[in-house]
PAGUSE-784072 format. One record per residue (C-alpha): residue in one letter; y, x, z. Coordinates in nm, 3 decimals, always signed. Example, Ala and Ser with C-alpha at 12.3 -4.5 7.8 and 13.67 -1.06 7.14 Angstrom:
2
@aa A	py -0.450	px +1.230	pz +0.780
@aa S	py -0.106	px +1.367	pz +0.714
***
This chain:
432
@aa X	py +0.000	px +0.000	pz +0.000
@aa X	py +0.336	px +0.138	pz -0.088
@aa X	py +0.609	px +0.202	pz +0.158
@aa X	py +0.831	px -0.140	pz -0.025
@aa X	py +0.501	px -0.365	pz -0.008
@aa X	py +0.500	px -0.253	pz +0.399
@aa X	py +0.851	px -0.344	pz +0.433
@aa X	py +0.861	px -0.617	pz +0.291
@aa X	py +0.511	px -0.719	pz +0.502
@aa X	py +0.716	px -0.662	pz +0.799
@aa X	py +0.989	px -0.868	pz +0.685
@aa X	py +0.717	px -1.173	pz +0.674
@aa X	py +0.607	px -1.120	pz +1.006
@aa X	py +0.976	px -1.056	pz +1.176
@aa X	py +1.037	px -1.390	pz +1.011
@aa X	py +0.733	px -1.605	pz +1.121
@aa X	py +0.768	px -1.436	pz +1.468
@aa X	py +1.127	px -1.581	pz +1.532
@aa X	py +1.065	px -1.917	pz +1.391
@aa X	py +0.785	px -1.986	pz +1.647
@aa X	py +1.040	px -1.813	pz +1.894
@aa X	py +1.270	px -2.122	pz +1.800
@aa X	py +1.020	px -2.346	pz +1.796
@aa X	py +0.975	px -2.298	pz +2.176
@aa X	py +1.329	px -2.324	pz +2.236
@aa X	py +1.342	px -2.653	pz +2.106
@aa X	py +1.406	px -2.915	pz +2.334
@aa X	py +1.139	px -3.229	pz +2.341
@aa X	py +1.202	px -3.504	pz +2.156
@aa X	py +1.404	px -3.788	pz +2.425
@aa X	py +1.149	px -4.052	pz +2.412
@aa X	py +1.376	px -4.302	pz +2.572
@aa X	py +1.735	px -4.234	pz +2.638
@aa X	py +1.808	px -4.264	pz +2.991
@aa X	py +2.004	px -4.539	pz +3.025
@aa X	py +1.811	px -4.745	pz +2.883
@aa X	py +1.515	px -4.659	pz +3.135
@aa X	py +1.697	px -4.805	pz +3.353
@aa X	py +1.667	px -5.201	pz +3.216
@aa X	py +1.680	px -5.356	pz +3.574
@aa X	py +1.971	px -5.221	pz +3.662
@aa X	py +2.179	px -5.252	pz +3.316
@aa X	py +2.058	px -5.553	pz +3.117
@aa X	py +2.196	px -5.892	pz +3.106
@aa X	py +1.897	px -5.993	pz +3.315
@aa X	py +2.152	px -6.006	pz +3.643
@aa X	py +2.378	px -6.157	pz +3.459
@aa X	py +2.167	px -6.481	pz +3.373
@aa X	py +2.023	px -6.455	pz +3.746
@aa X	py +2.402	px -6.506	pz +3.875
@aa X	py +2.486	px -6.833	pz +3.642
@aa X	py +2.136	px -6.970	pz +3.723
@aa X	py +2.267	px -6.967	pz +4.066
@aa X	py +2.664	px -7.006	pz +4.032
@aa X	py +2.728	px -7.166	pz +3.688
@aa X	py +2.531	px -7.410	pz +3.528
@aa X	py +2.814	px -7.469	pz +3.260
@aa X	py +2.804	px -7.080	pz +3.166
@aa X	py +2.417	px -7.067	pz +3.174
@aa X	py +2.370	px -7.311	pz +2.939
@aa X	py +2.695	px -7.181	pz +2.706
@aa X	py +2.463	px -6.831	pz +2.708
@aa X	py +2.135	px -6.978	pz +2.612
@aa X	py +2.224	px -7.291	pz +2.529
@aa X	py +1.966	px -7.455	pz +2.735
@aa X	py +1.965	px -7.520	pz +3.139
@aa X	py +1.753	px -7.291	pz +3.367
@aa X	py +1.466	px -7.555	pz +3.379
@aa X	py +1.402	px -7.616	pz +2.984
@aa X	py +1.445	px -7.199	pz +2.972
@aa X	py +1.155	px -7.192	pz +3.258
@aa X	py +0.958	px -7.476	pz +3.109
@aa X	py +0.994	px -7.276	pz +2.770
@aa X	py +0.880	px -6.984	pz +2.899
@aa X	py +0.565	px -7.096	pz +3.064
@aa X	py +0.420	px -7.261	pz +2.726
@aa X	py +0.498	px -6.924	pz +2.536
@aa X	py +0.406	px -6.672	pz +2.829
@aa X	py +0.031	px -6.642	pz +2.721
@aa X	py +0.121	px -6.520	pz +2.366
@aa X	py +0.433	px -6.252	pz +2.465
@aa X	py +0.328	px -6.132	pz +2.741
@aa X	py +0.244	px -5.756	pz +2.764
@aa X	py -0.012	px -5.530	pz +3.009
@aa X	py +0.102	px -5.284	pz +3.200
@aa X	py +0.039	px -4.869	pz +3.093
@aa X	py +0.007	px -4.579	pz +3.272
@aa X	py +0.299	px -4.469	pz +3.051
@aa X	py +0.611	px -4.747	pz +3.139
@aa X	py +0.626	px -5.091	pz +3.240
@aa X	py +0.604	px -5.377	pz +2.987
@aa X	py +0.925	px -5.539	pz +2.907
@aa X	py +0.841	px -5.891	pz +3.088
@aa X	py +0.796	px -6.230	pz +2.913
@aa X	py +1.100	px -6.361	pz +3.041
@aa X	py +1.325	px -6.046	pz +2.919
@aa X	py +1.127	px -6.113	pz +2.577
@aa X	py +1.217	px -6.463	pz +2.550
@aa X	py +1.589	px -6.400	pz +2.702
@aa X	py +1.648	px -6.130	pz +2.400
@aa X	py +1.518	px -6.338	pz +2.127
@aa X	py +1.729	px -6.682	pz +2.266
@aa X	py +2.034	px -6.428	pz +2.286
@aa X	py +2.000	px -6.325	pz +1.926
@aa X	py +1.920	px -6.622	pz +1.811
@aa X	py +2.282	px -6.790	pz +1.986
@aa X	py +2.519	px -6.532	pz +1.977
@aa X	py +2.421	px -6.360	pz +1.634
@aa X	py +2.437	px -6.022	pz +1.751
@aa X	py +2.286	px -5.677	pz +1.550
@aa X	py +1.978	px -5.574	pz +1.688
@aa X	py +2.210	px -5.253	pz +1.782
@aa X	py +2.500	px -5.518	pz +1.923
@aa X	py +2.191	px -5.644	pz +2.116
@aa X	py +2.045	px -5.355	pz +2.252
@aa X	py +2.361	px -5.310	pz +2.502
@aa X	py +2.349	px -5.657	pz +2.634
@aa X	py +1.941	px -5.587	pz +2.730
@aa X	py +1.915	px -5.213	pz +2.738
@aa X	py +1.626	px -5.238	pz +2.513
@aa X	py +1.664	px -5.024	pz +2.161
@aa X	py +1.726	px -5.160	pz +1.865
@aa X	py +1.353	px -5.107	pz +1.689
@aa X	py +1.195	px -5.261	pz +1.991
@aa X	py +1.402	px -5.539	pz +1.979
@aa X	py +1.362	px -5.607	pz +1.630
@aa X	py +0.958	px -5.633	pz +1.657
@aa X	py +1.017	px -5.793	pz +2.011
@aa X	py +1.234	px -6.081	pz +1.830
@aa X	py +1.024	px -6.139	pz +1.581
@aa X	py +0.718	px -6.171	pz +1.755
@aa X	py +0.884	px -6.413	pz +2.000
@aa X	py +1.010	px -6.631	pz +1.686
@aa X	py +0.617	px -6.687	pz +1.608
@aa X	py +0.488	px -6.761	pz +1.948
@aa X	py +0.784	px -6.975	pz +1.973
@aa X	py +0.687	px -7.156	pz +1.615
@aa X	py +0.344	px -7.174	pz +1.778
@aa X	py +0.398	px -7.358	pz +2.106
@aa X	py +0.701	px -7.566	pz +1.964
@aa X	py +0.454	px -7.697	pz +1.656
@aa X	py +0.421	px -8.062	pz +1.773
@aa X	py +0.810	px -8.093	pz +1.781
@aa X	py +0.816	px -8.109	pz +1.388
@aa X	py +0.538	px -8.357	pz +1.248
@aa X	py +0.584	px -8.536	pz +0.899
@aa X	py +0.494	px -8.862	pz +0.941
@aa X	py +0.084	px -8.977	pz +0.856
@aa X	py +0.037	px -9.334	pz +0.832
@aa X	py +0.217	px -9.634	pz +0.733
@aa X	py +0.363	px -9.733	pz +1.083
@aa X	py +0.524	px -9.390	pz +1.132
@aa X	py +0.706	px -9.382	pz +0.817
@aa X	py +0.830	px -9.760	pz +0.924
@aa X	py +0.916	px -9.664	pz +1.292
@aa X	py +1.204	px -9.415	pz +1.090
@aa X	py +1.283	px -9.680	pz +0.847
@aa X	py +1.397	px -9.910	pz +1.142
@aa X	py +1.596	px -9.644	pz +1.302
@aa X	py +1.796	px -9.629	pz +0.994
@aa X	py +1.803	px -9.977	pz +0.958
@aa X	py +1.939	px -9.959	pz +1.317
@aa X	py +2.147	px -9.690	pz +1.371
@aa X	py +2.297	px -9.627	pz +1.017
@aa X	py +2.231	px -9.978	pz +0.824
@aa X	py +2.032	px -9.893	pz +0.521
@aa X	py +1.705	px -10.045	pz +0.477
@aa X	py +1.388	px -9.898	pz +0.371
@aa X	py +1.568	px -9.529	pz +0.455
@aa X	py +1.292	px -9.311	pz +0.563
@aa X	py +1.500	px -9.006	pz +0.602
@aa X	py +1.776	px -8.809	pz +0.476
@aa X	py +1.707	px -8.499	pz +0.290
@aa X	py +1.905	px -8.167	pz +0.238
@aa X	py +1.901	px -7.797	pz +0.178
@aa X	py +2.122	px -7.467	pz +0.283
@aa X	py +2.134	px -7.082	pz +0.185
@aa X	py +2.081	px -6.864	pz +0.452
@aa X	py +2.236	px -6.527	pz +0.415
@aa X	py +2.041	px -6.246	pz +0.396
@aa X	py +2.037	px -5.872	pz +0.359
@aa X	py +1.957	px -5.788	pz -0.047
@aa X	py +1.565	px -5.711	pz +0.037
@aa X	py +1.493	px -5.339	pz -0.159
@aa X	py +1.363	px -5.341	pz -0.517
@aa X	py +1.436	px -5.737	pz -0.594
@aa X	py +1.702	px -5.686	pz -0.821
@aa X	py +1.889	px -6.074	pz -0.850
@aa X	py +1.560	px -6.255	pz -0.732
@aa X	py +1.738	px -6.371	pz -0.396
@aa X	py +2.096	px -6.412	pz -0.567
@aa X	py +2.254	px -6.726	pz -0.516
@aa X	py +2.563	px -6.929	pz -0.711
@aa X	py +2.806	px -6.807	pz -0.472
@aa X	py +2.724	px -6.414	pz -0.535
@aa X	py +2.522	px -6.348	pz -0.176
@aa X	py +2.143	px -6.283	pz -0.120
@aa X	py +1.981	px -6.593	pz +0.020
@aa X	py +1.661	px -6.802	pz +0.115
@aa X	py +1.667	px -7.186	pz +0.146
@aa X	py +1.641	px -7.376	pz +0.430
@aa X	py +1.537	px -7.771	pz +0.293
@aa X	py +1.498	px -8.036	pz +0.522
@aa X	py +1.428	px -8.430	pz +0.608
@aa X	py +1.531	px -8.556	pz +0.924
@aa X	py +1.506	px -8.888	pz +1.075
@aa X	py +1.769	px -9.149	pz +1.205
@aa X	py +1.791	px -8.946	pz +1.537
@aa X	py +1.870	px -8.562	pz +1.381
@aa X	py +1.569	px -8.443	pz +1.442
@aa X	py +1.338	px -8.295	pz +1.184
@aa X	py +1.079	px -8.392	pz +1.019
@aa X	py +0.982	px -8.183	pz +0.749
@aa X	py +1.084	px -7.799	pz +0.670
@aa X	py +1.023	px -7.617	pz +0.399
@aa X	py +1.244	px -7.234	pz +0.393
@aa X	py +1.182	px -6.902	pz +0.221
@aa X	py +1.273	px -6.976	pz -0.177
@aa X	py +1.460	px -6.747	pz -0.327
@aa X	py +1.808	px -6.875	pz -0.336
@aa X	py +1.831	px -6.819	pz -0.710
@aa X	py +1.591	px -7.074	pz -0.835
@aa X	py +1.746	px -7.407	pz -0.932
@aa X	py +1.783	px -7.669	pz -0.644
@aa X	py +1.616	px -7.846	pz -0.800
@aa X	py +1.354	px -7.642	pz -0.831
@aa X	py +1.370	px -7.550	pz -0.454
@aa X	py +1.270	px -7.942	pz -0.433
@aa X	py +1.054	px -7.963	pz -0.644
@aa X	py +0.841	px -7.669	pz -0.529
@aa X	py +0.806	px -7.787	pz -0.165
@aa X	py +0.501	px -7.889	pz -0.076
@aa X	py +0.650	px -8.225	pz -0.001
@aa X	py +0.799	px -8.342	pz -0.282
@aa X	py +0.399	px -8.217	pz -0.488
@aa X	py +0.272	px -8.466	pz -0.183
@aa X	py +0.533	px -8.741	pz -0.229
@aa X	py +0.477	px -8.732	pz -0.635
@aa X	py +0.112	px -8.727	pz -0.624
@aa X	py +0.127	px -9.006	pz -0.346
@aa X	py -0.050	px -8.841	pz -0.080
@aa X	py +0.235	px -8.924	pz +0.208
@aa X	py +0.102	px -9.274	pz +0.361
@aa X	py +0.492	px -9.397	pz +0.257
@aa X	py +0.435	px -9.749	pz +0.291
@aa X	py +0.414	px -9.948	pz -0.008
@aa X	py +0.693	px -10.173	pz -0.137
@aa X	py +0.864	px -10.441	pz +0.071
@aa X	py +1.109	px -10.700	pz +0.140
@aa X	py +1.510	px -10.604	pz +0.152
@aa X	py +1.634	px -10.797	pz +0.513
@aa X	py +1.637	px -11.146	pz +0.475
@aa X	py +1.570	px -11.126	pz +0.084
@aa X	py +1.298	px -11.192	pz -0.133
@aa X	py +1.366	px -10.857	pz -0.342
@aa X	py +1.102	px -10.589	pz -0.278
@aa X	py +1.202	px -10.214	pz -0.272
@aa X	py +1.036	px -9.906	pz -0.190
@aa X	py +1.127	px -9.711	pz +0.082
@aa X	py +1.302	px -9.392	pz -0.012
@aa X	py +1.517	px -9.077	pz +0.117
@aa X	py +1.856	px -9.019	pz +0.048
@aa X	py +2.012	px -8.706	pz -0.081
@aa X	py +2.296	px -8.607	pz -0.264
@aa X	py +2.380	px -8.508	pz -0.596
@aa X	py +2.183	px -8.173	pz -0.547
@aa X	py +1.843	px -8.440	pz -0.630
@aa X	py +1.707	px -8.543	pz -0.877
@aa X	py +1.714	px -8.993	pz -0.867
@aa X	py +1.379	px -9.034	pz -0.832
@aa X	py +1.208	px -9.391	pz -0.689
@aa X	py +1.170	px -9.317	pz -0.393
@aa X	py +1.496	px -9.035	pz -0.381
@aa X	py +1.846	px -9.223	pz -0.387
@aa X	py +2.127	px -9.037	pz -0.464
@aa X	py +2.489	px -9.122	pz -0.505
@aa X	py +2.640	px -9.285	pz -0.820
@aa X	py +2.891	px -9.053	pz -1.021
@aa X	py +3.210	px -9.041	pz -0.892
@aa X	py +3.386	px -9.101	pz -1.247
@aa X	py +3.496	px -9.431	pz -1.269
@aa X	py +3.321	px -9.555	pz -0.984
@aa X	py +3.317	px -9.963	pz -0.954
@aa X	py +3.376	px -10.105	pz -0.619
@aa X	py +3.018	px -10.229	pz -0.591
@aa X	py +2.924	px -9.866	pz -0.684
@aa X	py +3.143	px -9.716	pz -0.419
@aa X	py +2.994	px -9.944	pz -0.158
@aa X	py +2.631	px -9.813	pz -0.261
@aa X	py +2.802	px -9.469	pz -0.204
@aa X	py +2.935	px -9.489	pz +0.106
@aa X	py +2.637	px -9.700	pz +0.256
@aa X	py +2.429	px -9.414	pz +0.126
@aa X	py +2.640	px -9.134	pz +0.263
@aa X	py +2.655	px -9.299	pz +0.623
@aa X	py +2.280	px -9.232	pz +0.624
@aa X	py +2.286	px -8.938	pz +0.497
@aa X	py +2.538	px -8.767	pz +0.709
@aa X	py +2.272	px -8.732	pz +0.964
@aa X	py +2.128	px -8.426	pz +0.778
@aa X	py +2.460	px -8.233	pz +0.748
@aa X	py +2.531	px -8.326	pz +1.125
@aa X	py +2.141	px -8.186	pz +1.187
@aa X	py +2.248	px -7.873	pz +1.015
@aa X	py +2.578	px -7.854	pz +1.178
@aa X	py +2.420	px -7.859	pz +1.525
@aa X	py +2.138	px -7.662	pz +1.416
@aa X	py +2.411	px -7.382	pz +1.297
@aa X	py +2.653	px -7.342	pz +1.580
@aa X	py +2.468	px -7.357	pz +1.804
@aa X	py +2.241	px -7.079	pz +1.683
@aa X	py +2.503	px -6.868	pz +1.506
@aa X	py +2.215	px -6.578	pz +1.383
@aa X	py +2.216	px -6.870	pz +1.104
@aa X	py +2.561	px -6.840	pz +1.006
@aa X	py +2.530	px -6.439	pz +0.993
@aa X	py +2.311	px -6.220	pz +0.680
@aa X	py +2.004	px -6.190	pz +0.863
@aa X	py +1.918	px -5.781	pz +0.809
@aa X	py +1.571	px -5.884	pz +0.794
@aa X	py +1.309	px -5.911	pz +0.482
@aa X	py +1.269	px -6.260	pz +0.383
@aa X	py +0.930	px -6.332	pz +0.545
@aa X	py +1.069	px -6.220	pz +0.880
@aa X	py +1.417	px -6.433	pz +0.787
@aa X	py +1.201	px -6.706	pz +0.702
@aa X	py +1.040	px -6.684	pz +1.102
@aa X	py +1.400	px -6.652	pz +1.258
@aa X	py +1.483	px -7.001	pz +1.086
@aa X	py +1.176	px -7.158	pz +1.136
@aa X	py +1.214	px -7.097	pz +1.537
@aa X	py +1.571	px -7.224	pz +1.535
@aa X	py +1.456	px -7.572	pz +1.385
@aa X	py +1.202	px -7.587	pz +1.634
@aa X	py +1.429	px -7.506	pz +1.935
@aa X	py +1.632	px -7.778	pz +1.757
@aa X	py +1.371	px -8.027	pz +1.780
@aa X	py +1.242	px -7.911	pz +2.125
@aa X	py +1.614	px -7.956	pz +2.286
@aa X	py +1.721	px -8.255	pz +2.123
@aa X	py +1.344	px -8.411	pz +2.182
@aa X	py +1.468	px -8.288	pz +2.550
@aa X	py +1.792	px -8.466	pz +2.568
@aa X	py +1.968	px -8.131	pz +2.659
@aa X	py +2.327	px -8.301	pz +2.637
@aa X	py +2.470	px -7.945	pz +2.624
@aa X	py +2.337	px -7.868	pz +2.294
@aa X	py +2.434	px -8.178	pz +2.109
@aa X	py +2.739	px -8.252	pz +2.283
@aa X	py +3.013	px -8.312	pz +2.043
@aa X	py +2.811	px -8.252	pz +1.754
@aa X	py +2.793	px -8.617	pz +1.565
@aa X	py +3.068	px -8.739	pz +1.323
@aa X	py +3.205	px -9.073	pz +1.481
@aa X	py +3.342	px -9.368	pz +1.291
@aa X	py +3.557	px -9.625	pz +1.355
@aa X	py +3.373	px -9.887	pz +1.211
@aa X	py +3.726	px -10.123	pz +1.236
@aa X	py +3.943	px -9.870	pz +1.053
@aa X	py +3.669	px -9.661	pz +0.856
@aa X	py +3.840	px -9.372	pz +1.007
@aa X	py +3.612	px -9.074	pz +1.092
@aa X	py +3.651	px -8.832	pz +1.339
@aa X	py +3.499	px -8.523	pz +1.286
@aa X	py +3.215	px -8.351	pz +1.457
@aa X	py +3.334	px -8.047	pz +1.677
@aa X	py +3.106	px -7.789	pz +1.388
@aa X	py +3.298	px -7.905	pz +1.083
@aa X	py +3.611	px -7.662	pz +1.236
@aa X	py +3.394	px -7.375	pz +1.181
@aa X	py +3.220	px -7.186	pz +0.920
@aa X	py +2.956	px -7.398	pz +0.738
@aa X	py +2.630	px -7.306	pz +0.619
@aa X	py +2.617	px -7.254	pz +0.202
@aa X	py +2.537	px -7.604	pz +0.085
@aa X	py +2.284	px -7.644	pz -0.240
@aa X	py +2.459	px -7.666	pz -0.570
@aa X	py +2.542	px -8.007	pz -0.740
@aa X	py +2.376	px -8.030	pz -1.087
@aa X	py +2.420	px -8.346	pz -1.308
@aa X	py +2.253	px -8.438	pz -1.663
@aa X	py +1.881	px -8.455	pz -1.508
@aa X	py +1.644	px -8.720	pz -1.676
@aa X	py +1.580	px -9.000	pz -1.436
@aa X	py +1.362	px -9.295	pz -1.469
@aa X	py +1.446	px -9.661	pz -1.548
@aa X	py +1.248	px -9.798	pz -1.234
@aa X	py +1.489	px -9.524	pz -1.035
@aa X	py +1.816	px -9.626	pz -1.184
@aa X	py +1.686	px -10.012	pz -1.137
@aa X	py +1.567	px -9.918	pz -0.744
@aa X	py +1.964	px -9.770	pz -0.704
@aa X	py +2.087	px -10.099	pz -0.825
@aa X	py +1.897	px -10.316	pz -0.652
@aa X	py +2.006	px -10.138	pz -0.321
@aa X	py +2.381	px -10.139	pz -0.467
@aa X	py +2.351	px -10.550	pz -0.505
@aa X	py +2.222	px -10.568	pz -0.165
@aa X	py +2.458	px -10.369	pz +0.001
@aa X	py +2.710	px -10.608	pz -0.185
@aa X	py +2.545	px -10.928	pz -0.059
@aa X	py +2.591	px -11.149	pz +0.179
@aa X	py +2.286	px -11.002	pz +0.341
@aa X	py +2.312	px -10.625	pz +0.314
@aa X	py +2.692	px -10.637	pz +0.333
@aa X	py +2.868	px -10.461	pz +0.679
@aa X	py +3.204	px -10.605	pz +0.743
@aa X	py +3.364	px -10.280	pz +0.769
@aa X	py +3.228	px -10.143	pz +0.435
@aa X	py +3.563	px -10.283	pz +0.238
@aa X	py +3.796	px -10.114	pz +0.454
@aa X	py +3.615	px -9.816	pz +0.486
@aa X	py +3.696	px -9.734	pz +0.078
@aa X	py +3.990	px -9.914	pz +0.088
@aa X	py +3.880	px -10.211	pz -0.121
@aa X	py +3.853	px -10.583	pz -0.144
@aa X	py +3.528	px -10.740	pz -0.142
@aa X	py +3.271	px -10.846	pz -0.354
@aa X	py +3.061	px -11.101	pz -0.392
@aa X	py +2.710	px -11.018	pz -0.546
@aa X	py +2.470	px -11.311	pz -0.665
@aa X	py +2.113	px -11.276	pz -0.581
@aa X	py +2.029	px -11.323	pz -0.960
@aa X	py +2.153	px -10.981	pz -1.034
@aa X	py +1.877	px -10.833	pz -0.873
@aa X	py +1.652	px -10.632	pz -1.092
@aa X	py +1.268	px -10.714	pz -1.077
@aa X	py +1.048	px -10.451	pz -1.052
@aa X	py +0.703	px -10.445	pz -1.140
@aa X	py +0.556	px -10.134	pz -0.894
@aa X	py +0.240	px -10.209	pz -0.988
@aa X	py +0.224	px -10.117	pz -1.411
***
């Protein structure tokens, strides 16, 4: 070996010989940062303690529940969060689970925003969150059921009749973008009308703003009408596989309609989907149909408008992938159901428009001041069906009628009356 191959040889080993010198120098990785080790004394778990005890109002303006439905919550979904203990640490408890994810799920908050509220890092809280979200989803189940027989379906319909005065309604249907972050690789799959990345949220709900079907996770490009279309439900209701009861009697008529949803002009008309008339040159008798139709259908945007302030993660982009998006709305329309199901007053208070049924003046609900969730878009020129056109009719006559006719409807569009004959009714054979 020459005496430049031995120097250089001895360069080599100078080399390796200081890099594993450096290598010992180097400090351990910090497994856990120090503060937050020291949860018990730093998290918002004191903080919740103290307005359990002191401030009912507060406690229920943080978690937008009282301390009871919280425990009551947490013993159905303790089994499935719950951690064991490790020689290593000590499990973050089901409680500090469930507290994190309700947090999140109210206020909004990063994951990193988060993580100084409950002194637990970001990464844990993201898999804790979304864990919680399921079991939640889980336990919560029986709080959103689609109706499966005839007398179900009927038991809505009379609400409506009740409550909102349409006939035959047997719920009110809508959809919403949720925000979220532009998953990797999907190009414009997830871009929506309005230029954002979104997933839709579509909905029935009853006469009482709960729930009863939820379909979310399409990609808020496709058509909204396609988002319809594409839900299991509406495959179900055109195949006739619901148990939606069959035709029947208007109120104190001898015209028989089916009973139907109502929606708004981001529908298709369909027989047993009503949907506004255009607003171009709208007759009085057509404006009555619209307005009876949008009283019952305002329940849905006042559903959503709870639903969204009062858990605000809806109203943010979700940094998430759409599958886990898809969880974190699923588990708000549960909580949803579970509260209102619960009569917590707290969570619903002021959220209902309220009409003056003397005036037709309407007083706003308390969400409509604040930001709104992305509606669906309006599309016209579809191709709808004779029997549907004849079904909207039908209701419009009625709702003009000395039967079907409310005697604030006039006043409430700021028109005179009219009077509808009974032989305008269209007959409809359901049966060809």
């Amino acid at each position: 070996m020459s005496d430049t191959d031995d120097t250089c040889a001895a360069v080599v080993i100078a080399c390796l010989t200081e890099k594993k010198k450096v290598k010992r120098k180097r400090k351990q990785r910090v497994w856990m940062k120090e503060w937050l080790k020291k949860r018990d004394q730093f998290s918002h778990d004191r903080l919740v303690a103290e307005l359990k005890i002191s401030s009912a109002v507060d406690y229920k303006n943080y978690l937008r529940m009282d301390a009871d439905t919280f425990g009551e919550l947490l013993e159905k979904i303790r089994p499935l969060i719950e951690k064991q203990c490790t020689y290593m640490r000590d499990p973050i408890t089901a409680e500090q689970r469930l507290l994190s994810t309700l947090r999140y799920l109210v206020s909004g908050d990063s994951f990193e925003e988060l993580k100084f509220q409950t002194a637990i890092a970001a990464q844990t809280l993201g898999k804790i969150i979304v864990e919680t979200c399921e079991a939640l989803i889980h336990v919560l189940k029986g709080y959103i059921k689609i109706p499966t027989n005839e007398n179900d379906w009927k038991d809505i319909a009379k609400e409506f009749e009740k409550r909102w005065n349409f006939p035959h309604c047997i719920g009110a249907i809508d959809g919403k973008h949720i925000t979220i972050r532009k998953p990797p690789g999907t190009g414009s799959y997830y871009f929506n009308y309005k230029q954002s990345f979104s997933i839709v949220l579509m909905a029935i709900v009853n006469a009482n703003y709960e729930f009863i079907m939820v379909d979310v996770g399409a990609n808020g490009r496709v058509s909204d009408a396609g988002v319809f279309s594409n839900t299991q439900f509406c495959k179900r209701l055109v195949k006739n596989e619901l148990y939606i009861p069959q035709p029947d009697n208007l109120p104190n008529s001898a015209i028989k309609q089916p009973y139907v949803l109502v929606g708004d002009d981001a529908f298709p008309l369909m027989d047993n989907l009503m949907k506004p008339f255009s607003r171009k040159k709208l007759t009085t008798e057509q404006a009555i149909f619209n307005y009876r139709l949008s009283r019952a259908r305002r329940i849905v945007e006042n559903a959503f408008g709870i639903l969204s302030s009062r858990f605000r993660i809806l109203l943010k982009e979700i940094n998430l992938c759409p599958e886990k998006a898809s969880l974190i709305v699923l588990a708000c329309t549960h909580l949803h159901n579970y509260l209102r199901m619960k009569k917590v007053e707290s969570y619903y208070q002021g959220g209902f428009d309220v009409e003056n049924t003397i005036t037709g003046e309407m007083v706003n609900a308390d969400w409509k001041s604040d930001r709104l969730l992305l509606p669906l878009q309006q599309l016209s020129g579809r191709n709808t069906t004779v029997s549907a056109k004849e079904i909207r009719l039908n209701f419009s006559h009625f709702f003009n009628s000395e039967q079907g006719a409310v005697p604030w409807q006039n006043e409430s569009i700021k028109a005179p009356p009219v009077n509808i004959n009974i032989n305008r009714f269209c007959i409809i054979d359901y049966y060809t």
